[in-house]
C-alpha positions as CSV (number, residue, x, y, z in Angstrom):
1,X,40.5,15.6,-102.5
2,X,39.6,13.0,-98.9
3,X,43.0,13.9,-97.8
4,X,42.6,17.7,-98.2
5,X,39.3,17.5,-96.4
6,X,40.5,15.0,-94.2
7,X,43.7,17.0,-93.2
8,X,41.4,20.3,-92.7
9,X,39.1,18.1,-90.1
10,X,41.7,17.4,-88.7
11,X,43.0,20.7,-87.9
12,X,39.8,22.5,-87.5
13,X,39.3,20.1,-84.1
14,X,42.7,20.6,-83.2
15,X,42.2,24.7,-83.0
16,X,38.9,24.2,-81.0
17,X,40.4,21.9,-78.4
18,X,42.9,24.3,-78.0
19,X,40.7,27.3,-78.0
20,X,38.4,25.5,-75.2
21,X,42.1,25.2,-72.7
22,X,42.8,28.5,-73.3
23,X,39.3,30.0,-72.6
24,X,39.4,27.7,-69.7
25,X,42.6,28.9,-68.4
26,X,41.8,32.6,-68.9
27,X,38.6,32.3,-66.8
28,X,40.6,30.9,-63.6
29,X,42.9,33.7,-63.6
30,X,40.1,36.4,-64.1
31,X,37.1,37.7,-62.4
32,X,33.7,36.7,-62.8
33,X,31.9,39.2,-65.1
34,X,29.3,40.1,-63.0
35,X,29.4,40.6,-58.8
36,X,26.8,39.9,-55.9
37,X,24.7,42.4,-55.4
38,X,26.0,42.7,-51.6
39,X,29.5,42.0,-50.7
40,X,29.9,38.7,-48.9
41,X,31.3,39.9,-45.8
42,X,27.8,41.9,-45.2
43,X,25.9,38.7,-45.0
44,X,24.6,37.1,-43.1
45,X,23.8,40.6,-41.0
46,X,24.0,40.1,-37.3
47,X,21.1,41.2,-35.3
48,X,21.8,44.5,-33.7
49,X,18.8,44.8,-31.4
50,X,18.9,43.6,-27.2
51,X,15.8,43.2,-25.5
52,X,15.4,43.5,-21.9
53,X,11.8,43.3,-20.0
54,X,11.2,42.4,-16.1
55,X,9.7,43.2,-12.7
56,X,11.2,45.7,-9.8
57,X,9.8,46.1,-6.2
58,X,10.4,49.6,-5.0
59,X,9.8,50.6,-1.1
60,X,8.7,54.7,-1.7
61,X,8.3,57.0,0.9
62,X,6.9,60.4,-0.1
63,X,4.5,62.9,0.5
64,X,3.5,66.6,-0.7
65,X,3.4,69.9,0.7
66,X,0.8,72.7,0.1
67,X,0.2,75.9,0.4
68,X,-3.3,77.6,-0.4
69,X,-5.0,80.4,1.3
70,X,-2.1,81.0,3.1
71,X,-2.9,77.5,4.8
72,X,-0.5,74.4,5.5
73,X,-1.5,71.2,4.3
74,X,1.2,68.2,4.4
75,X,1.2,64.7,4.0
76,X,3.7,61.9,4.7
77,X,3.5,58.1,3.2
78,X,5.2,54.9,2.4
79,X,3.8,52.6,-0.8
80,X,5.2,49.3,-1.3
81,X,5.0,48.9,-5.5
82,X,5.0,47.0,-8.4
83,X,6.1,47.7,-11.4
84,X,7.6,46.2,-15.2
85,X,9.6,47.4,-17.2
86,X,10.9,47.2,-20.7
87,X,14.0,48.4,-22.7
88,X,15.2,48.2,-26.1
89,X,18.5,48.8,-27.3
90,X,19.9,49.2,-31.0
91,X,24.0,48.6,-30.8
92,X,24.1,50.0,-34.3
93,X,22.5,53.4,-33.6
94,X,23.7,53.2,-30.2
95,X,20.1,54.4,-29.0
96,X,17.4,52.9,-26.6
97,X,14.2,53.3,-25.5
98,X,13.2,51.9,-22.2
99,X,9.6,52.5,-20.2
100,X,8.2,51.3,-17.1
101,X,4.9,51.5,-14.8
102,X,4.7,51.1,-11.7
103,X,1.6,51.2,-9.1
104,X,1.2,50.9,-4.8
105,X,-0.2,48.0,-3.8
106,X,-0.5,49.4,-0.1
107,X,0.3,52.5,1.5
108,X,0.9,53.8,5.1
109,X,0.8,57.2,6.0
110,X,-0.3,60.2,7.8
111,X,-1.8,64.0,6.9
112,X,-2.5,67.1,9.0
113,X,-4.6,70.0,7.7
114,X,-5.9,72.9,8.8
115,X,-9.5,70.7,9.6
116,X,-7.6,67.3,10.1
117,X,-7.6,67.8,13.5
118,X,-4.2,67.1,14.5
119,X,-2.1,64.1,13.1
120,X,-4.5,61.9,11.2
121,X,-3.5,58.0,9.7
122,X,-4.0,56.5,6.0
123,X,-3.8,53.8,4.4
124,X,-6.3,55.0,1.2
125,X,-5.7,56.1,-2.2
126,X,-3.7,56.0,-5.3
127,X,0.1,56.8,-6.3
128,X,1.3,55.4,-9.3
129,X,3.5,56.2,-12.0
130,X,4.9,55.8,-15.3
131,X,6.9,57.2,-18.0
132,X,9.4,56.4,-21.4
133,X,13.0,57.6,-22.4
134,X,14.6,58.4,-25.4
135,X,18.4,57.7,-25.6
136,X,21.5,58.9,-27.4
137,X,25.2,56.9,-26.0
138,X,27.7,58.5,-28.1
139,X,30.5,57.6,-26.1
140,X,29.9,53.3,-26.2
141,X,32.5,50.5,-26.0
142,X,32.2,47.0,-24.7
143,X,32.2,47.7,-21.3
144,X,31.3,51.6,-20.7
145,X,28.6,54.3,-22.3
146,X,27.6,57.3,-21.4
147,X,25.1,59.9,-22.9
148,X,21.5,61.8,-22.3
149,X,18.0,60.7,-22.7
150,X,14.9,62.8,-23.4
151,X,11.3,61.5,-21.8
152,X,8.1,61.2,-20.5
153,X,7.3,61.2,-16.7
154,X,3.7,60.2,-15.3
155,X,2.7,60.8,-11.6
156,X,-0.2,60.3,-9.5
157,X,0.0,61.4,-5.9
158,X,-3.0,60.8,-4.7
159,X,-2.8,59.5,-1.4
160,X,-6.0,60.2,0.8
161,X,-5.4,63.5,3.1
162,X,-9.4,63.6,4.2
163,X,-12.2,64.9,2.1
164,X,-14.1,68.3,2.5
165,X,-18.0,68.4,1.7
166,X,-19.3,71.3,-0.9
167,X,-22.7,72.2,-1.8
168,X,-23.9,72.0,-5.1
169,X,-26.3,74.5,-6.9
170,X,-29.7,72.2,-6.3
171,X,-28.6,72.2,-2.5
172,X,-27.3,68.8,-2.2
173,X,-23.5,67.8,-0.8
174,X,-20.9,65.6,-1.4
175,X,-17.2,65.5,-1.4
176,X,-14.4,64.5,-3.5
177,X,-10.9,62.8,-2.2
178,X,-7.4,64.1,-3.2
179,X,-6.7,63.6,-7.1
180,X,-3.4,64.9,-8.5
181,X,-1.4,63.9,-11.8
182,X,1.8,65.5,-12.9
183,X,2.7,65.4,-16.9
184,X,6.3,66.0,-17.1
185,X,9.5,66.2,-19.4
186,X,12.9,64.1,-18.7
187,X,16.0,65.6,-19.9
188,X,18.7,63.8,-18.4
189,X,22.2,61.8,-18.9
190,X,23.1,58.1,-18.2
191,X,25.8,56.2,-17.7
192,X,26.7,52.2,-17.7
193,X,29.7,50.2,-17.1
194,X,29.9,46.3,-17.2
195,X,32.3,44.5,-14.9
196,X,33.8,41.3,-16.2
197,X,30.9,40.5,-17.7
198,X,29.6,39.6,-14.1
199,X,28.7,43.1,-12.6
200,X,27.0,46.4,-14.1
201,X,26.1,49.7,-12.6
202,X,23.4,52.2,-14.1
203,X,23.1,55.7,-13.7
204,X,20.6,58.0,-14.6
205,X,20.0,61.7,-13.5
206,X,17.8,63.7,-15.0
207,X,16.0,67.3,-14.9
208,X,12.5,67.9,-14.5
209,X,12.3,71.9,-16.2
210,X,8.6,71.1,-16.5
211,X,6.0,69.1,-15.4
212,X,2.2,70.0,-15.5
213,X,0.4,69.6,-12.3
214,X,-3.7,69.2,-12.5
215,X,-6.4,67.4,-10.6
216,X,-8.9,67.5,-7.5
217,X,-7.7,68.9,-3.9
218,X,-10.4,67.5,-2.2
219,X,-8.4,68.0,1.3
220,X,-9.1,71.8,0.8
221,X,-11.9,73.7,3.1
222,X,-13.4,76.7,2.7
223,X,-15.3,76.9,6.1
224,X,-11.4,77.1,7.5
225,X,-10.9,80.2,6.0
226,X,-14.9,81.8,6.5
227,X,-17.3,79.8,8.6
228,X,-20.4,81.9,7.3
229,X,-20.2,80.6,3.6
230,X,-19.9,76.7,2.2
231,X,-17.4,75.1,-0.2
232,X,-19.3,75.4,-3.7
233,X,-16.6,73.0,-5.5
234,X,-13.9,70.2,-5.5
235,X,-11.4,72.9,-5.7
236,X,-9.2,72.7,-8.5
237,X,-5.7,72.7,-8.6
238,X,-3.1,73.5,-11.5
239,X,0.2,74.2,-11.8
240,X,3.7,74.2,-13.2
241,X,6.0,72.4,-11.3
242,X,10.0,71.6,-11.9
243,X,13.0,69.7,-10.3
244,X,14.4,66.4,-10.7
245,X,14.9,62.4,-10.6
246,X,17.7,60.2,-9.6
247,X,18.4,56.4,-10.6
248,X,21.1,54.8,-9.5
249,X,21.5,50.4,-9.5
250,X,24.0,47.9,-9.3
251,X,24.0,44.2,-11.0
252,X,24.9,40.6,-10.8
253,X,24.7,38.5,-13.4
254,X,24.9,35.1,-13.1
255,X,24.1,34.5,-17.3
256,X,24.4,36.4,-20.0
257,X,20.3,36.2,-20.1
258,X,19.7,37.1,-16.3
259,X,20.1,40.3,-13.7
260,X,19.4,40.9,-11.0
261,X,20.0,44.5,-9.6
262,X,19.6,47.0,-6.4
263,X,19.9,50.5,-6.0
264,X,18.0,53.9,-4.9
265,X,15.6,56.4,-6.9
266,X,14.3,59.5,-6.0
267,X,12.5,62.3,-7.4
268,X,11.8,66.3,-6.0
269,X,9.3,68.5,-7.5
270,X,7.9,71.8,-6.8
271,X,6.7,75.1,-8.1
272,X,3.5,78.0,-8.1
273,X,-0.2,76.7,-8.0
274,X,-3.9,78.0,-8.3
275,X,-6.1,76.4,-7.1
276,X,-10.0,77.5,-7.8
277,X,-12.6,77.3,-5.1
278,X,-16.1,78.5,-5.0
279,X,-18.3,80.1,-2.2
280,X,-22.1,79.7,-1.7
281,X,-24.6,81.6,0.4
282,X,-26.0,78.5,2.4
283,X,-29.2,80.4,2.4
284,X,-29.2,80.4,-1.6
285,X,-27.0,78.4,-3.1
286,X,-27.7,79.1,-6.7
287,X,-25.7,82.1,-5.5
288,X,-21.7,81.5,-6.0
289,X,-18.5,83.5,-6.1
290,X,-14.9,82.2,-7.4
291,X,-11.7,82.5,-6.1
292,X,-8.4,81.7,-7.8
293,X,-6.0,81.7,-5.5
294,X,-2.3,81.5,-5.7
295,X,-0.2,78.9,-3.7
296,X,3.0,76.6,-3.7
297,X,3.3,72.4,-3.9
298,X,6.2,69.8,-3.3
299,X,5.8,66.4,-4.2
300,X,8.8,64.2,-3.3
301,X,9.4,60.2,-3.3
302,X,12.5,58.3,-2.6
303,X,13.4,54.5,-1.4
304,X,15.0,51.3,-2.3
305,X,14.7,49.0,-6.2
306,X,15.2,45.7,-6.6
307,X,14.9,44.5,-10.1
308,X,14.7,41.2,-11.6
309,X,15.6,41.1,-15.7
310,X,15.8,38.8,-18.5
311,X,17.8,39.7,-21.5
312,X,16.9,38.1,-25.2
């Protein structure tokens, strides 16, 4: 009876040792039973976002160009500004979004209007500007893209072109200086190509279709048109304008973290205006008629960029 038990130990541990070499064996040459939940390869995921963010001096010279009443008003300046800037661009999307603002620390220029009389100098006021673009760069490799952009274009053009008094209801009088902001939308295309990693160029061109014009035309006299009756407002001005902008700059850079670029802008605008005046009976002046009266505007601004940029 030991030796039967003793025999059947014996193989029982004999079976299970070779059971264990076998399940061993099997397991090498199979898969695992269960997988990652993301394959491998996909991790670690590599950052797909670029940052770029810097300053820019730009030398504009503009001006603007009215009509109202039939009258010629005109104004020609030169702003040296400051600006920053800011893009952001997604390799994986192949989109971007970039914005800047920019504003002139001094200006130097001249305006002639119908009560200017002649050629009068500047150096008062405010232009500024800023806007934000949308892009799309369908066609993308390593060293070329090119595709449109939708945006946002903010403008102020209010560089001093002499102030006309009006009287107010109570009697009083005061006067109001040039005030003009455009609203407009960016439709546009871009291109970019990088040169041994060294050089880029960057091209953007876009259409302005429309661009709300509002504010203050202070410049505006109504004692030019009818000595026997005084200005009752700031006249108004509104108006659709359209046209377009032009970007065009060239790079060195001397790191893959560091640019520093060159190039021309430029942008044309124009279109109808109304611009809303009021007349008072200087003997009463509680007494007041309004006038809308058609007209036409051109704003314009062009000059050199230099940018400095860090990438990260």
């Amino acid at each position: 009876m030991s030796r039967l038990l003793t025999g059947l130990a014996v193989g029982l541990l004999s079976a299970a040792a070779s059971g264990q070499a076998i399940a061993a064996d099997w397991a090498v040459q199979q898969e695992p039973m269960f997988k990652p939940a993301y394959p491998v390869d996909m991790m670690p995921y590599e950052d797909s976002l670029d940052f770029e963010a810097g300053i820019r001096y730009f030398y504009g010279m503009g001006g603007q160009r009215a009509t109202i009443f039939g009258q010629s008003y005109s104004g020609d300046n030169s702003g040296h500004f400051g600006e920053i800037h800011g893009k952001i661009d997604d390799s994986s999307t192949n989109t971007y979004v970039q914005g800047n603002v920019g504003y002139a620390a001094a200006i130097d220029g001249t305006y002639e209007t119908p009560t200017s009389l002649g050629t009068q100098s500047s150096t008062v006021g405010t232009i500024a500007y800023g806007g934000a673009d949308f892009g799309y760069l369908p066609v993308s490799t390593e060293s070329f893209a090119l595709g449109g952009f939708v945006g946002y274009q903010y403008l102020n053009e209010s560089a001093y072109m002499g102030r006309s008094s009006y009287l107010m209801e109570s009697g009083g009088g005061s006067s109001e200086p040039n005030s003009l902001e455009v609203h407009g939308l960016r439709l546009g295309a871009t291109a970019r190509a990088d040169i041994n990693d060294v050089f880029d160029i960057r091209v953007d061109a876009a259409a302005i279709p429309y661009a709300s014009l509002s504010g203050t035309y202070g410049a505006f006299d109504l004692t030019s048109i009818d000595s026997t009756v005084s200005q009752g407002n700031a006249p108004q001005i509104s108006g659709n304008l359209y046209g377009g902008a032009l970007e065009a700059m060239v790079g060195f850079k001397p790191n893959e973290n560091f640019a520093i670029r060159a190039g021309v802008r430029g942008y044309y605008l124009t279109g109808p205006t109304e611009t809303y005046v009021e007349a008072r009976d200087p003997s009463d002046p509680t007494q007041a008629q309004g006038y809308k009266v058609q007209g036409t505007t051109e704003l314009f601004r062009w000059g050199p960029v230099i940018e400095l940029t860090g990438t990260f």
